[in-house]
DRENDO-524694 format. One record per residue (C-alpha): x, y, z negated; residue in one letter; residue number from 0. Coordinates in pm, 1 decimal. Layout:
N
x  y  z  code  pos
X  Y  Z  A  NUM
...
END
This chain:
86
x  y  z  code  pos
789.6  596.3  22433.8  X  0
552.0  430.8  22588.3  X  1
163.5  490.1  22692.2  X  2
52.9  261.2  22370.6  X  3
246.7  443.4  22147.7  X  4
122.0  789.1  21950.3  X  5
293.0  1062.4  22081.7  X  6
522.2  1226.2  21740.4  X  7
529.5  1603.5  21680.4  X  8
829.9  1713.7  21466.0  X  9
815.1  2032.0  21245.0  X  10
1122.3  2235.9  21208.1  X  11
1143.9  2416.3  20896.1  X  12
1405.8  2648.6  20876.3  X  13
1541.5  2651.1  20519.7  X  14
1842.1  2794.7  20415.0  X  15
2120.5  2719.5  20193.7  X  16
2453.4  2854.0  20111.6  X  17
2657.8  2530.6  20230.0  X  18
2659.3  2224.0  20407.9  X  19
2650.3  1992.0  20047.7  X  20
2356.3  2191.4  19901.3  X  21
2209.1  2196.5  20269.3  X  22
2189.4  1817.3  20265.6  X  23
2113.5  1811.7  19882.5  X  24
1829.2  2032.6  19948.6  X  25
1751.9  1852.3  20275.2  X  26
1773.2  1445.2  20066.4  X  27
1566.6  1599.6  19790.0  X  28
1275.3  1728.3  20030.2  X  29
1253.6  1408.6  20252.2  X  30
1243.6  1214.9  19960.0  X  31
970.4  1427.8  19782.7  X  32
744.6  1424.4  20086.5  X  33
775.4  1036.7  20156.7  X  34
410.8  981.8  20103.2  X  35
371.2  1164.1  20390.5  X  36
502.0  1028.1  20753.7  X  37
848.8  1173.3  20703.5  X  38
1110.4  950.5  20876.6  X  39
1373.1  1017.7  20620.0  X  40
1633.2  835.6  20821.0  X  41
1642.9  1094.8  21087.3  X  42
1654.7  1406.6  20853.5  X  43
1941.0  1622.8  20970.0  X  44
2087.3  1971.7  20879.8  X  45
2275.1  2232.9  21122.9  X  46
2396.2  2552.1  21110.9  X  47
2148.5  2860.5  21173.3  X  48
2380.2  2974.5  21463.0  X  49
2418.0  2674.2  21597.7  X  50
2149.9  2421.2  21597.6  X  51
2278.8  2197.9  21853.4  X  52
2528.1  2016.2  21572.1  X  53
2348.1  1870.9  21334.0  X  54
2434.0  1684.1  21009.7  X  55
2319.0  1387.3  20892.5  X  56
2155.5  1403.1  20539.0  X  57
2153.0  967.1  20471.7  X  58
2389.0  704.7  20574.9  X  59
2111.0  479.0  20764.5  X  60
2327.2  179.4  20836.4  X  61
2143.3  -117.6  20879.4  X  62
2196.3  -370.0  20634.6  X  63
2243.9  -734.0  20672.9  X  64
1875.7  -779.9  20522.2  X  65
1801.6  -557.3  20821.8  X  66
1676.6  -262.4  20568.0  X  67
1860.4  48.6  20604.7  X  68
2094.4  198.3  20356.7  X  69
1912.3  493.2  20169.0  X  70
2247.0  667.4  19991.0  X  71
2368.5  1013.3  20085.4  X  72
2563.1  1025.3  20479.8  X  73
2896.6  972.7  20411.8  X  74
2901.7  796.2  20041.3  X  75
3210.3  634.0  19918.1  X  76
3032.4  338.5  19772.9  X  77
2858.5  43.4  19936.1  X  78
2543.5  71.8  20106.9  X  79
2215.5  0.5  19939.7  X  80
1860.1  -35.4  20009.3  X  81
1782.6  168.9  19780.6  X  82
1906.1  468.9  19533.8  X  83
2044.8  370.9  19181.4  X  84
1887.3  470.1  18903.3  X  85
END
């Protein structure tokens, strides 16, 4: 970061959920609801309550030869996309 640039806060909301898959479903759902808002999206991650320091990524985020970023699920078995099918 540098001086020009704002500095970011980040808010940590612990929410829980009964398993990694609904902890990312829950986790995809909420970025994507609050994208009006300044939520980076890309760098939403889950983690265990006990231990924080491993997190999960919730979206793939691989840059695409457009040079968008793929918007699917982390770890999807189809290709990448720039945005989610309807």
């Amino acid at each position: 970061m540098t001086a020009d640039e704002p500095t970011r806060y980040v808010i940590h909301l612990p929410i829980s959920a009964p398993d990694l898959p609904r902890a990312r479903i829950l986790a995809r759902t909420a970025a994507r609801s609050l994208s009006f808002l300044a939520v980076d999206a890309r760098e939403t991650t889950v983690s265990e309550e006990d231990n924080q320091g491993v997190h999960h990524r919730v979206f793939c985020d691989r840059l695409l030869d457009d040079g968008r970023r793929c918007v699917l699920r982390a770890e999807h078995e189809t290709p990448c996309a720039p945005r989610v099918p309807r």
